[in-house]
Every structure is written in structure tokens, then in C-alpha cells.
C-alpha positions in Angstrom: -0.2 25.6 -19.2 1.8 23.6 -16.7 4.9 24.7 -18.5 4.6 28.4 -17.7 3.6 27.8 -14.1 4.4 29.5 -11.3 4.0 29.7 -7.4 2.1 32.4 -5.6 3.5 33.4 -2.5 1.1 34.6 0.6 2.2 35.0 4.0 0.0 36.1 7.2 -0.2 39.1 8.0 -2.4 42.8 7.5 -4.9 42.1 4.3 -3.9 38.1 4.8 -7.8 37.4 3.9 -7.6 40.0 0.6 -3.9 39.0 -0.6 -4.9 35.1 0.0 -8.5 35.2 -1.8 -6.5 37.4 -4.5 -4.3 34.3 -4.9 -6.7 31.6 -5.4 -8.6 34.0 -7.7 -5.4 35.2 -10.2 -3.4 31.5 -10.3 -3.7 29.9 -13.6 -3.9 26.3 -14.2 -0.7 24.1 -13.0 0.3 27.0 -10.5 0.9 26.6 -6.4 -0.6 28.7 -4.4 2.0 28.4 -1.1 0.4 29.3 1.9 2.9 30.6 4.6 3.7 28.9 7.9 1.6 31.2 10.5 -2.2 32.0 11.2 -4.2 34.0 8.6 -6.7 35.1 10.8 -10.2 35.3 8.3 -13.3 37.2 8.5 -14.8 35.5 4.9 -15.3 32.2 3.3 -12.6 31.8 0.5 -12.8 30.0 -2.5 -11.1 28.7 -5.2 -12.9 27.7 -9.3 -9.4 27.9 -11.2 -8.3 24.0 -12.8 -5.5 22.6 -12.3 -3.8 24.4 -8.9 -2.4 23.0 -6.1 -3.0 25.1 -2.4 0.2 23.9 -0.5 1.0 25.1 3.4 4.0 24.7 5.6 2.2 21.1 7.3 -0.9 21.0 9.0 0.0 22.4 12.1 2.1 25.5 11.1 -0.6 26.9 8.0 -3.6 27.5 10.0 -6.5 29.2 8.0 -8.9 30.0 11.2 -12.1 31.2 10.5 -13.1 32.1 14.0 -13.9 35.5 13.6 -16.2 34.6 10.3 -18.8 37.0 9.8 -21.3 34.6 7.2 -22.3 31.1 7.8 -20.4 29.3 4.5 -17.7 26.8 4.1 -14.3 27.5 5.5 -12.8 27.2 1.9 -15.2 26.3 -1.2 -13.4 24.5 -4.3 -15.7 24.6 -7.3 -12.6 23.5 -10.2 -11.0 20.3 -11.4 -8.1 18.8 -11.0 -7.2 20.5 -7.7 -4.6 19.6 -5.1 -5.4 21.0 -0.9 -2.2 19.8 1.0 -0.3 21.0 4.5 -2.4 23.0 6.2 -5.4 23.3 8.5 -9.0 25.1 8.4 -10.3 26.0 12.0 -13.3 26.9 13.4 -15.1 27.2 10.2 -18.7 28.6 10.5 -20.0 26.1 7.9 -18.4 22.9 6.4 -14.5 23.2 7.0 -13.6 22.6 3.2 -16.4 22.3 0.7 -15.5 20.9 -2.9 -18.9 20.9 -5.2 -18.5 19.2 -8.7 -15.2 18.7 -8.7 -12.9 16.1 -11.1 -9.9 15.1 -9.3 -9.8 16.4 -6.1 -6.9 15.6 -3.6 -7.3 16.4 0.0 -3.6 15.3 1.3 -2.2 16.5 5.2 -5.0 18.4 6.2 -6.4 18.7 9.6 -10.2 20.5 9.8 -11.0 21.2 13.2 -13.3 23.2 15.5 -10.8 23.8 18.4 -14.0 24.7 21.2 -14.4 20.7 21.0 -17.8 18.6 19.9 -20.7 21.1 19.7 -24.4 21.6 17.6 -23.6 24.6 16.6 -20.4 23.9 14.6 -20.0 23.0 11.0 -21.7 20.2 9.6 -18.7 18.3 7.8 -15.3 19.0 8.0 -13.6 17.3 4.6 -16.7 17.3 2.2 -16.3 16.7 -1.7 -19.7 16.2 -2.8 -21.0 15.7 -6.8 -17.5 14.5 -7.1 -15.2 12.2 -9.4 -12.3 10.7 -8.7 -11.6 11.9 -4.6 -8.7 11.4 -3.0 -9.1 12.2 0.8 -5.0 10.7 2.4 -3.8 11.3 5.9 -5.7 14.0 7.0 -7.5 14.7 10.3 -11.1 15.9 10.7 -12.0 16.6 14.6 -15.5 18.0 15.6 -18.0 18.5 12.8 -21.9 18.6 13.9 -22.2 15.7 11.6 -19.9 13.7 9.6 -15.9 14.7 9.9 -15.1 13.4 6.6 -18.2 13.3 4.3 -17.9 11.8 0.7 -21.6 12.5 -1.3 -23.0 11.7 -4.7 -19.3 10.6 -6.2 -17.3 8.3 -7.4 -14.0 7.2 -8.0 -13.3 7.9 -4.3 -10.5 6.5 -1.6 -10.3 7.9 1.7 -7.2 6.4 3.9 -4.7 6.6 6.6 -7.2 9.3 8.2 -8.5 10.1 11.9 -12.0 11.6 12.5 -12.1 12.0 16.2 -15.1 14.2 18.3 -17.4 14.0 15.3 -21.5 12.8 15.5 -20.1 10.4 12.5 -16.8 9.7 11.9 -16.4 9.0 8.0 -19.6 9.1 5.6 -20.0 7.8 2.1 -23.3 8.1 0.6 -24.9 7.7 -2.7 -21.6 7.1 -3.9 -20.0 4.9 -6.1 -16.2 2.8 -6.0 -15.6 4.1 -2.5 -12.6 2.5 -1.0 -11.8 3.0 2.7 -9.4 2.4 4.9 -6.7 2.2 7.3 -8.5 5.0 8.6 
């Protein structure tokens, strides 16, 4: 499959919600979804249950997914798939968790900044980074900055290093829990 991948293009704009969910709905395994430099403005949750794709920005500070105008109470992004690669870009004001992955097998979380930008408060998110029922979690120089709870929350995995982050405004800075081979640090 990786040999007749491609990259999806999607920049900000009208229909940014549509044409982005579209995009991490049609990409087949081995393809890069690119995420334009800009704010994509979102109304819904998106998610993302297709193996082997890789959800690339322009850097954490110029691909901002915010989810302040979100109408349900879900994750910011939910990744249900193996083998998946989130890099360059940030999730804001998430009316859940920032970026949920459930059952996942080899998930990278790599230069991502989760944030609520209204500062520490009860009634935001829960968790910004949280793979949960997880193998093999790789969570690398990424900031998570006022979750409820935990800013970067690793559940029920294993397999799982988490370094070179900040967690900053959180109730708990970085959680492992009924986990398994958890290496942290330089965090």
C-alpha cells in the first residue's frame, strides 16, 4: 500500500471542517494527510480509523485545528486505527479530550501542542494528549496546556515513552496509569 501512496492536501477555508473530515475519511493506508498552515475553524469532533496514515501540519503554531465554536461535548480529534502518525499542529479549545486515540497500535504524537487558550478552568477538557487501550505510544516534544485533569494522559497501555514534553496549567501534569513499560522523561 505504501507504494501507491499519496498526500491529501486541505487548506482552511469555507467547508474546512467537511473537506478535512473528508480527508481523514478517504486516505488509504501509507498516505499524508497535510494540513495547511492557517486556522480551520471547527464546529464537530473529527476523527480518523484508516491504518497506516500520517496527519502532518505546517508546525504547531501555524496548523491550528480550534474547536471553540464545537457544538457536541467529544474529543477534539478521535484516532481509532493503527499505526498512525499526528505531527505539526495544534488542537484548541477542544470541548472534550484534545486528541483521543482508543485501541490504537503504534501511535506517534510528535510537535503537537493541545491547549485550551481561556487558561486553567473545570469546565475544559479532561486530557489533552490521551492514547488509552494502547500499544506501543510514542508521545515526543509536544505541549499540553490546561486540561481539567491530566495534560498528557497515557491509560491501560503499553509499550509507551513520553519525552521532551511540557504540560503546563493542567490539575496533573503527565499521568500513566494501569500501564505497562512506561518510560518518561526529560519532560
Amino acid at each position: 500500500a505504501s507504494a501507491q501512496a499519496g498526500t491529501i492536501h486541505v487548506e482552511p477555508g469555507a467547508n474546512g471542517q467537511e473537506r478535512l473530515q473528508a480527508a481523514l475519511i478517504d486516505a488509504k493506508p501509507g498516505d499524508i494527510v497535510e494540513v495547511g498552515a492557517g486556522r480551520f475553524d471547527l464546529t464537530d469532533g473529527l476523527s480518523l480509523d484508516v491504518n497506516g496514515v500520517t496527519v502532518r501540519g505546517a508546525g504547531p503554531n501555524k496548523t491550528v485545528l480550534s474547536f471553540k465554536t464545537q457544538q457536541g461535548a467529544g474529543e477534539g480529534l478521535l484516532v481509532t486505527s493503527d499505526n498512525v502518525v499526528l505531527r505539526d499542529f495544534a488542537v484548541e479549545d477542544a470541548k472534550g479530550d484534545g486528541i483521543k486515540s482508543k485501541g490504537a497500535d503504534r501511535i506517534v504524537y510528535k510537535n503537537i501542542r493541545v491547549e485550551w487558550t481561556g487558561g486553567p478552568n473545570p469546565n475544559n477538557g479532561a486530557y489533552g494528549l490521551y492514547p488509552v487501550n494502547c500499544d506501543n505510544v510514542l508521545i515526543e516534544r509536544s505541549i499540553a496546556r490546561g486540561a481539567s485533569d491530566a495534560g498528557i494522559y497515557v491509560g491501560q497501555s503499553r509499550n509507551i515513552i513520553v519525552r521532551d514534553n511540557i504540560a503546563e496549567y493542567n490539575v496533573a501534569g503527565i499521568e500513566i496509569e494501569n500501564s505497562f513499560n512506561a518510560d518518561v522523561f526529560g519532560n
